[in-house]
C-alpha positions as CSV (number, residue, x, y, z in Angstrom):
1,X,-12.2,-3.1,8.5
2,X,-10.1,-5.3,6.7
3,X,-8.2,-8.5,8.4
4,X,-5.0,-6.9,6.4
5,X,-6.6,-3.2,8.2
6,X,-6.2,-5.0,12.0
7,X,-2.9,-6.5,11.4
8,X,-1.6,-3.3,10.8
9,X,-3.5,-1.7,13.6
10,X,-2.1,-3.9,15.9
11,X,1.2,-4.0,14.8
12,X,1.4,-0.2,14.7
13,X,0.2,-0.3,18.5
14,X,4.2,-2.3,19.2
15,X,5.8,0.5,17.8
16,X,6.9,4.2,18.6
17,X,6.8,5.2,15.0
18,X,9.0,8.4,13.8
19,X,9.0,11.0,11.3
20,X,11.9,12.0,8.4
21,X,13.5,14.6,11.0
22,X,13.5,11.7,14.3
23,X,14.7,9.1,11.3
24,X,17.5,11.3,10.4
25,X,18.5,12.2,13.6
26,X,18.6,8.4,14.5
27,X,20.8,7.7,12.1
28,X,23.1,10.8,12.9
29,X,23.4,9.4,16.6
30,X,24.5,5.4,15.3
31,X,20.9,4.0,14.6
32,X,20.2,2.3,10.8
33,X,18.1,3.2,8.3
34,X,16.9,0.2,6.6
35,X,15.1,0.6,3.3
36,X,13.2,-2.0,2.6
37,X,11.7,-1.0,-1.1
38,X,12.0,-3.1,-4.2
39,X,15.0,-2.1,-7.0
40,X,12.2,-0.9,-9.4
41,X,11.1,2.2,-6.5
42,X,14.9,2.4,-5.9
43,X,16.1,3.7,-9.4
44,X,12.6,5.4,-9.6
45,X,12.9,7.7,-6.4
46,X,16.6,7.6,-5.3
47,X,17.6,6.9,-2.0
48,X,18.6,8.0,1.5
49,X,22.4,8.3,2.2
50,X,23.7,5.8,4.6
51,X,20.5,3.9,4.3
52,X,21.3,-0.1,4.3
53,X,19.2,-1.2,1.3
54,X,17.4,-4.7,2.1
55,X,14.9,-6.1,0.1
56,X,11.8,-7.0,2.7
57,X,12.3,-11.0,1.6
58,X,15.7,-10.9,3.1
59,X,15.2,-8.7,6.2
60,X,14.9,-10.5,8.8
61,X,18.0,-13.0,7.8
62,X,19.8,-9.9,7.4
63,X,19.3,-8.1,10.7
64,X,19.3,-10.7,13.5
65,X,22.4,-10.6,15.3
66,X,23.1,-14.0,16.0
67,X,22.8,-14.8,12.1
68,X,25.4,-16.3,10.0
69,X,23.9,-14.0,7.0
70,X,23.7,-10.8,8.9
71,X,24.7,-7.5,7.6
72,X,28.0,-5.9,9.3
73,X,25.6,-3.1,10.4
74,X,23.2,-5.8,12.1
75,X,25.8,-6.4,15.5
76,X,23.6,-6.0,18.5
77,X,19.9,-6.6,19.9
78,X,19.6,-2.7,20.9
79,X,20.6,-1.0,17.5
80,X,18.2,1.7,17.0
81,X,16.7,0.2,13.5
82,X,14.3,2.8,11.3
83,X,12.1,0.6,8.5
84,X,11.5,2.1,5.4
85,X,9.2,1.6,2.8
86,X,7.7,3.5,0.4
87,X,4.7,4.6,2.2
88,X,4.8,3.6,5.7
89,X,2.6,0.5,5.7
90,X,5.1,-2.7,4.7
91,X,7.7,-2.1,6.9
92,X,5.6,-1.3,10.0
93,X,4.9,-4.9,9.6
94,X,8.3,-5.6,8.6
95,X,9.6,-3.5,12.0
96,X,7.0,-5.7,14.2
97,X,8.6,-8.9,12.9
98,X,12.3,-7.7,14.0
99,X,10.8,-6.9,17.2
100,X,10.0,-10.8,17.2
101,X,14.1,-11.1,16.7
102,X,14.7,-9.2,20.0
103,X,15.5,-6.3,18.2
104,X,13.3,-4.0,21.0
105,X,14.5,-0.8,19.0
106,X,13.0,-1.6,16.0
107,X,10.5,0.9,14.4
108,X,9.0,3.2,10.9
109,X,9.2,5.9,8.7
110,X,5.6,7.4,8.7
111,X,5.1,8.1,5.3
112,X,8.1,6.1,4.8
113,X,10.6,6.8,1.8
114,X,8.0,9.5,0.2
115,X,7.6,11.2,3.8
116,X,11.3,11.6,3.8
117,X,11.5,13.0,0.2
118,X,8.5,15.3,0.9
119,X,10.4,17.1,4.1
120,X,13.3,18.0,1.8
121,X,15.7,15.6,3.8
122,X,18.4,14.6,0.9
123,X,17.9,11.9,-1.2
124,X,21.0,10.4,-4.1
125,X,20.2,9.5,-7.5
């Protein structure tokens, strides 16, 4: 295995991941949906409505709650927060490093943006 392999083994083991259907029902009960993807997969794929769009470099400065450059969305340490990537492997890193923020709620997409396309859950242009 791979030393990139065991990182994300073991950050995977931090984390109660979720599917599309527990993502969206987070965000219907006041969690975020963070999508972490780069502009290129953005205009490519579409994306998911409501979803606060954060490129990965800016995440964490973004998110944390005591942060002079947080996002309006980013106000408490117990938000329910749903990283998204394209696939499901970048932002279960990118969920263990908010976890390092105190942000306890953190988690992933599995299968990430292409998960959520592939259960028919809507997606804008």
């Amino acid at each position: 295995m791979s030393a990139v392999d065991e990182l994300l083994a073991r950050a995977r083991q931090m984390l109660t991941r979720v599917g599309p259907h527990e993502a969206a029902a987070l965000r219907d009960a006041g969690g975020l949906l963070v999508d972490i993807r780069y502009a290129q997969l953005r205009e490519r794929d579409g994306t998911i409505p409501g979803a606060l769009i954060v490129e990965r470099n800016e995440l964490e400065w973004r998110l944390d709650p005591t942060g002079e450059h947080r996002a309006p969305e980013a106000n408490r340490h117990d938000l329910p927060v749903v990283v998204i990537c394209n696939e499901g492997y970048a932002s279960s890193l990118a969920a263990v490093s908010l976890h390092q923020l105190g942000l306890h709620r953190a988690t992933d997409l599995v299968g990430g943006f292409q998960a959520w396309r592939g259960a028919g859950l809507p997606v804008e242009r």
